[in-house]
N, C-alpha and C positions, 0 to 999 in steps of 0.2 A: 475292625470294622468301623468304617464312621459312618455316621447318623447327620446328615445334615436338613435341620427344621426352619422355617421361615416361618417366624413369629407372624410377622402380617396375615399371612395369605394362610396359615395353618399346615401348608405343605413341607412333606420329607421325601428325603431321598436316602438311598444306600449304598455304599462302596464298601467292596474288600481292599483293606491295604495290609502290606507288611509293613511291621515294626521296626523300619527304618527310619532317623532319623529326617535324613537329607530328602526322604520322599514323604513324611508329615509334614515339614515345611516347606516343600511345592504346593501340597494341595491345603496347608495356611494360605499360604500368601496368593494363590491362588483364587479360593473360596473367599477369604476374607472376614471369617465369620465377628460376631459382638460379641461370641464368649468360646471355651471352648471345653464342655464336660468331660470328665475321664474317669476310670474305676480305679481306684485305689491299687497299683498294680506294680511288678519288676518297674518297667520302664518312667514311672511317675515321676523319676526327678529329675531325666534331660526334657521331657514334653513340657515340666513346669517352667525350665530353664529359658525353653525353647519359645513356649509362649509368653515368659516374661520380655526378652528380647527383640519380639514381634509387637511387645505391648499387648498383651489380647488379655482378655480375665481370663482367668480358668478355675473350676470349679472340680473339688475333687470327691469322689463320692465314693463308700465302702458300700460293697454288695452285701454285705450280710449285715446290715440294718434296716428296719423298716420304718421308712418318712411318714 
């Protein structure tokens, strides 16, 4: 699922996606976003790859810790 937030305006939105490469970076390069959060997960080291490549931050987060 992605979560896309706009820091300005406070608004989000929701998409289902599959865990495909080649259609997270459509809707990267698409979206555009300034960062890009993920859960600590299988697929964490081509999305890492993937948004290093695009140049985007990403920020990665384990679910079973509490901030």
């Amino acid at each position: 699922m992605f979560c896309f937030y706009n820091t300005a305006t406070n608004e989000y939105s929701t998409a289902l996606a599959a865990t495909d490469r080649g259609y997270f970076e459509s809707v990267l390069k698409s979206h555009q976003p300034d960062s890009v959060v993920v859960e600590a997960c299988g697929p964490i080291g081509w999305v890492s790859d993937l948004c290093g490549k695009l140049n985007l931050k990403i920020i990665v987060c384990s679910t079973h810790e509490v901030v």
